[in-house]
ZABA-731290 format. One line per field, with one value per residue (C-alpha): residue in one letter; chain; residue number from 1; x, y, z. Coordinates in steps of 0.001 Angstrom, whole numbers, plus 500000, padded with zeros to 6 digits. Layout:
res	c(A	...)
chain	c(A	...)
n	c(NUM	...)
X	c(X	...)
Y	c(Y	...)
Z	c(Z	...)
This chain:
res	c(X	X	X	X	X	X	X	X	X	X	X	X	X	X	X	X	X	X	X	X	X	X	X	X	X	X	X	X	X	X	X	X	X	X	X	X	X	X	X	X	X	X	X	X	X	X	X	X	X	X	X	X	X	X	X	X	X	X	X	X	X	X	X	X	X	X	X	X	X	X	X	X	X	X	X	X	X	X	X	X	X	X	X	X	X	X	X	X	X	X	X	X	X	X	X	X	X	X	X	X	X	X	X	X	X	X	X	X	X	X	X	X	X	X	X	X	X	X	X	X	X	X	X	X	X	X	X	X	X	X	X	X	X	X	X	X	X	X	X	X	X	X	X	X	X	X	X	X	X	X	X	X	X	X	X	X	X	X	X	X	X	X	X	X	X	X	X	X	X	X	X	X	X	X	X	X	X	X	X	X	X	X	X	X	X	X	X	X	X	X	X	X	X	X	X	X	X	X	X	X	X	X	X	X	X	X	X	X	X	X	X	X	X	X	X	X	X	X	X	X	X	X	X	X	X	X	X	X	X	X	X	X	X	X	X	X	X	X	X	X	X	X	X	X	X	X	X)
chain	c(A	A	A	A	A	A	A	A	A	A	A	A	A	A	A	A	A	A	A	A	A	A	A	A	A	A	A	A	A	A	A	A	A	A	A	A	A	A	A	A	A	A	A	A	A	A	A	A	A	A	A	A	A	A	A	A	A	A	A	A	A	A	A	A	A	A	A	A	A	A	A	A	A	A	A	A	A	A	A	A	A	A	A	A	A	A	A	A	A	A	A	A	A	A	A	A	A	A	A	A	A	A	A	A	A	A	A	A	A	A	A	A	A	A	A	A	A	A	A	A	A	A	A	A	A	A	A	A	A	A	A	A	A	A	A	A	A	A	A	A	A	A	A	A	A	A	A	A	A	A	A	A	A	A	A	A	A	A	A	A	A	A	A	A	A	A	A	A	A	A	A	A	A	A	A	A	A	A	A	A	A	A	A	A	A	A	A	A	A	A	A	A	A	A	A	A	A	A	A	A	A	A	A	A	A	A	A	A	A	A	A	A	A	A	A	A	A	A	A	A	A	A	A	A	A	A	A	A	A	A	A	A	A	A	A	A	A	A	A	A	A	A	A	A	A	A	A)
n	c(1	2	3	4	5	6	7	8	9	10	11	12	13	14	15	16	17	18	19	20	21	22	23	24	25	26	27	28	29	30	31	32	33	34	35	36	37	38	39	40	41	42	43	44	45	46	47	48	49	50	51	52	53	54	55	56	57	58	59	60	61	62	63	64	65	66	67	68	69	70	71	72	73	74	75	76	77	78	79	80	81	82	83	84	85	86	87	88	89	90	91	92	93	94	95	96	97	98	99	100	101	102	103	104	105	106	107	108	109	110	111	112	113	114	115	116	117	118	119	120	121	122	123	124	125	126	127	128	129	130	131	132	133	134	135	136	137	138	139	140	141	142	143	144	145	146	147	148	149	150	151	152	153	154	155	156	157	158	159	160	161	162	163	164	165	166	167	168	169	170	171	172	173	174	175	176	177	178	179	180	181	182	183	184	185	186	187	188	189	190	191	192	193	194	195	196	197	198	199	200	201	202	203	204	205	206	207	208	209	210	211	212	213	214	215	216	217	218	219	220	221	222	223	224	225	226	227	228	229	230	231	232	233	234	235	236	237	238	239	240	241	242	243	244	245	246	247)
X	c(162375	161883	159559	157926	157459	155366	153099	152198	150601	148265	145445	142440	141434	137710	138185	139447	136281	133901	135093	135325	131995	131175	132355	130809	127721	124911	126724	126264	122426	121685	123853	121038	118077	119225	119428	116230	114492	115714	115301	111532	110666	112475	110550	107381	107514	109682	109022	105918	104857	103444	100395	099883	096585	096530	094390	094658	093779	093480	095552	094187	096720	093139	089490	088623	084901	085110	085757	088429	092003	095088	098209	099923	097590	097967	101999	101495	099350	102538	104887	102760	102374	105496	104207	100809	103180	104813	101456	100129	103147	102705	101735	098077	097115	098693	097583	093904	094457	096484	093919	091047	092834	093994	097602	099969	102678	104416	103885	107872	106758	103605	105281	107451	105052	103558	104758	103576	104127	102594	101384	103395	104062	100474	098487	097368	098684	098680	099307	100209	100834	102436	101881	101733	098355	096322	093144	095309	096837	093347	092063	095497	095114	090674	091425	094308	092085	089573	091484	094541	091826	090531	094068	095644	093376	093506	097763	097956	094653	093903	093609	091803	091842	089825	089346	089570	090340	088762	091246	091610	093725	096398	095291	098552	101668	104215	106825	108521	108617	109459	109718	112469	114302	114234	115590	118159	119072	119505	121885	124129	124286	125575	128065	129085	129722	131634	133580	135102	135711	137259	139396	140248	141398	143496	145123	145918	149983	149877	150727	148183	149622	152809	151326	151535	155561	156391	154464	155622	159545	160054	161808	161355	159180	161522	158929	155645	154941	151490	149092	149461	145948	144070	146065	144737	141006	141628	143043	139896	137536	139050	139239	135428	134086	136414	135115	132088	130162	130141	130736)
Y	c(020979	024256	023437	026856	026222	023056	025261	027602	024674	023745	021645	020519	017073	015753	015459	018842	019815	018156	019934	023429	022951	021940	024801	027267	025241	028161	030747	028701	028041	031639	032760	030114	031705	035296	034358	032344	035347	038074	035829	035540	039260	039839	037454	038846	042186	043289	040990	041384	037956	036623	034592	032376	031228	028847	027063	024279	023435	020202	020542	019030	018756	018637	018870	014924	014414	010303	011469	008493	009967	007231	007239	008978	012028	012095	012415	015374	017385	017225	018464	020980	021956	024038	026107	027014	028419	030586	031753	032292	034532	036224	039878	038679	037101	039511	043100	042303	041303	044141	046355	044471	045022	048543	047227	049703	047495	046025	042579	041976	042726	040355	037765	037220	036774	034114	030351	027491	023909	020273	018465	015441	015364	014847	016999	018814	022227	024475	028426	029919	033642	035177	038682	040155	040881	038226	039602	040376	036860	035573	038101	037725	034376	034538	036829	034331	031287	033455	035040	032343	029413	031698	033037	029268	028025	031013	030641	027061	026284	023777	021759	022855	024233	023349	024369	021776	023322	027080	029836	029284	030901	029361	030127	030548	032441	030867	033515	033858	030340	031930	028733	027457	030909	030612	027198	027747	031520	029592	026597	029028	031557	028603	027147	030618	031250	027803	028491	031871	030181	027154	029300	031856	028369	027414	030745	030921	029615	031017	028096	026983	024097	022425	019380	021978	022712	018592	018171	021182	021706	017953	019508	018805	020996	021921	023635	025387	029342	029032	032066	033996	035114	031983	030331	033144	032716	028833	029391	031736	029690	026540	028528	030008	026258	025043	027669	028857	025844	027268	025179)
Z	c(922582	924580	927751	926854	923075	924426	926962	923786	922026	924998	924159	925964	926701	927193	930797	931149	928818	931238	933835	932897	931178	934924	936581	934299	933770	935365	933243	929852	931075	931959	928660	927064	928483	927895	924090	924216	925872	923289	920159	920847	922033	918682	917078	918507	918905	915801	912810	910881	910435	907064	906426	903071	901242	898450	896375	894448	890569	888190	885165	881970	878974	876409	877175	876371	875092	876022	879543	879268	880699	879904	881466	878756	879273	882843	882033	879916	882293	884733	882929	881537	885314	884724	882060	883727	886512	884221	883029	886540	887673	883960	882893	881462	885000	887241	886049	886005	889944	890423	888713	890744	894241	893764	894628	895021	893147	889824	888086	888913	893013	892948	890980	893842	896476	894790	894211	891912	892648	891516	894723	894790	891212	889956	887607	890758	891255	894110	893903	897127	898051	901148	902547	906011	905214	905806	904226	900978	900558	900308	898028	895965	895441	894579	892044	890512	890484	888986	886105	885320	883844	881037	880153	880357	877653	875648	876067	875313	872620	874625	877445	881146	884323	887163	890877	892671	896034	896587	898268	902382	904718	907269	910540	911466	909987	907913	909044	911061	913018	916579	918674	916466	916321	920280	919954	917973	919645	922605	921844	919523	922884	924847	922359	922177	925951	925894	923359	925020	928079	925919	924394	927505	928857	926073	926083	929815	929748	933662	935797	938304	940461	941392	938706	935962	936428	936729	933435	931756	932800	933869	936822	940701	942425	945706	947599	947589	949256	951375	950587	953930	953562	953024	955748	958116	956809	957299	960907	961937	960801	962920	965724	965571	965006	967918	970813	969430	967696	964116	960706)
């Protein structure tokens, strides 16, 4: 096999890793901070962040006049969670809190601010909206708790909906998450830098010591030509600590 062939296909072992991860090790940390640094003035500075309220309501599949609620009832109610989202996020809830607000926007572009869940798959659900106003959110989702009960019933013939939970607002905003941007920003800036010099050192086929020929050619190395310069350097510097005291 061509000795040359071979050097092309240079790979890198773990120990070679360690050290060149080593030698470059401030670089990759200040490569890490730099990316840290700009991913949370980013963060900060140039992303509006968004706040969420929610409230929460108690889903009745039928108004019971025994007060007695089985198992079987309990079942319905969450699985008719599903459809009471679709009514929340519908035309007859939505344009009476667009109306309301004075929003400057469609059914289509409020529907998607605003999600419907069951809390851990009970009759129990909670409608959330997110908005970079704060203020709005709340209002968004008072008007919805407000309006969606009487056009649920009036939908579905039957059954109930109940507040169980009034509107609040997260203190703080949902969007974007800026310490784990940083986080992240940082460790993908210093895989990054290591990976350029991991692969500036696989692509290197210059040869750097005497070891490098006896592994590569399998030849004898016959001799070895000092570097002049550094020889000089080395010679100065033993004289100057010999007659002058320096190290």
């Amino acid at each position: 096999m061509n000795p040359m062939n071979e050097r092309n296909e240079k790979t890198i072992s773990i120990q070679e890793l360690f050290v060149l991860v080593k030698r470059y090790l401030l670089v990759i940390i200040a490569a890490g901070l730099i990316g840290g640094v700009l991913s949370y003035c980013v963060c900060s500075i140039f992303v509006d962040p968004v706040y969420e309220a929610s409230a929460k309501m108690i889903v009745n599949s039928r108004q019971e006049q025994t007060g007695t609620v089985t198992n079987d009832q309990i079942t319905s109610s969450q699985k008719l969670v599903d459809t009471y989202a679709i009514i929340v996020r519908s035309q007859p809830v939505l344009e009476p809190v667009i109306k309301n607000l004075g929003l400057e926007v469609d059914v289509e572009q409020l529907a998607r601010k605003i999600t419907v869940t069951s809390v851990n798959d009970t009759q129990v659900m909670q409608i959330a909206v997110q908005s970079t106003n704060r203020e709005l959110a709340l209002q968004i989702v008072e008007q919805i708790v407000a309006t969606c009960p009487d056009v649920i019933i009036e939908a579905m013939e039957a059954g109930s909906v109940k507040t169980i939970e009034p509107a609040r607002l997260r203190k703080e905003p949902v969007s974007p998450n800026t310490n784990l941007y940083t986080v992240i920003a940082a460790f993908l800036s210093m895989v990054l830098v290591m990976l350029v010099f991991i692969l500036r050192y696989l692509l290197d086929n210059t040869y750097k010591s005497e070891m490098d020929l006896r592994n590569d050619l399998e030849l004898p190395v016959l001799g070895v030509l000092p570097d002049y310069e550094c020889c000089v350097k080395q010679k100065a510097e033993s004289k100057e600590g010999k007659f002058y005291g320096k190290v």
